[in-house]
VMD Tcl script that draws the C-alpha trace (Angstrom):
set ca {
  {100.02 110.04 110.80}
  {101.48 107.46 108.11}
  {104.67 108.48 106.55}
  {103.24 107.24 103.71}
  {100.85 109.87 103.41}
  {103.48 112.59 103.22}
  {105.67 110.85 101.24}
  {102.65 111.03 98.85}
  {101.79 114.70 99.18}
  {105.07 115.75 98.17}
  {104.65 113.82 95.13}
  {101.13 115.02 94.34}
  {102.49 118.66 94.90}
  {105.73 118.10 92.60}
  {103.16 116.90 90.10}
  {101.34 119.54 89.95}
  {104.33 121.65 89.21}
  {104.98 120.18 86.13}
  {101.69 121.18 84.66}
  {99.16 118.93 82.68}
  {99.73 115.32 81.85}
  {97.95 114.14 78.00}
  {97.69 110.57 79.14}
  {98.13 108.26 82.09}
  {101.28 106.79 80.79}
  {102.81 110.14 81.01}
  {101.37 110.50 84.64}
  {102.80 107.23 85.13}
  {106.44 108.41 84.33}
  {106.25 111.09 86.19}
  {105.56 109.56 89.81}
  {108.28 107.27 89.58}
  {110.27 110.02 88.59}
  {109.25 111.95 91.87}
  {109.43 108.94 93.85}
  {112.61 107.92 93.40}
  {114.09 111.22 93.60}
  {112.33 111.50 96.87}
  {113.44 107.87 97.82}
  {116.84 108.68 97.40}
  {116.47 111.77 99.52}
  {118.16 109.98 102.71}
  {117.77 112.96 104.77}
  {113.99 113.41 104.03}
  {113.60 109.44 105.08}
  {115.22 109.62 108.07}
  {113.24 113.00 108.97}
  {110.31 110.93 108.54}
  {111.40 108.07 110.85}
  {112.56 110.11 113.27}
  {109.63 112.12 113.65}
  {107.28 108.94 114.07}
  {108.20 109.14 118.34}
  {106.91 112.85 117.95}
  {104.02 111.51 115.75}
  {103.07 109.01 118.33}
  {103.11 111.85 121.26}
  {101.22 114.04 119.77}
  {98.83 111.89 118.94}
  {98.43 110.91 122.58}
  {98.18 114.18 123.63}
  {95.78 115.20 121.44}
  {93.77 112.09 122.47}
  {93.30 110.68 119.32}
  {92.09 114.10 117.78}
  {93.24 116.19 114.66}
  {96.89 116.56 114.68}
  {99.14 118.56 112.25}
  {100.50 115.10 110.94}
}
mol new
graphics top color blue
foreach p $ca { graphics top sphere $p radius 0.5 }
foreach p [lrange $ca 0 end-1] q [lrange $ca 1 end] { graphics top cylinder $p $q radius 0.2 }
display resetview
């Protein structure tokens, strides 16, 4: 449900796309990379704050249960 959370699985799955890092400095590097690439992705943070009202409904609907969010 948090926007946070996808925010982070598109990092995690960009990370993995670039293969093995040899230390954590390297790991490091390469999430701020990702993140600010993705933070200055206007369209993909206004896709996530629009969708919140769709979030919330679902959510509702679903009663509190397992939602695709």
């Amino acid at each position: 449900m948090n926007v946070i959370e996808h925010i982070w699985y598109l990092i995690k799955r960009k990370l993995s796309n670039r293969g093995i890092f040899r230390n954590s400095e390297e790991l490091w590097v390469a999430i701020r990379d990702e993140w600010e690439e993705l933070r200055n992705d206007n369209n993909l943070m206004q896709n996530l704050v629009n969708s919140m009202r769709n979030r919330m409904q679902l959510i509702i609907q679903q009663e509190g249960n397992h939602t695709r969010y």
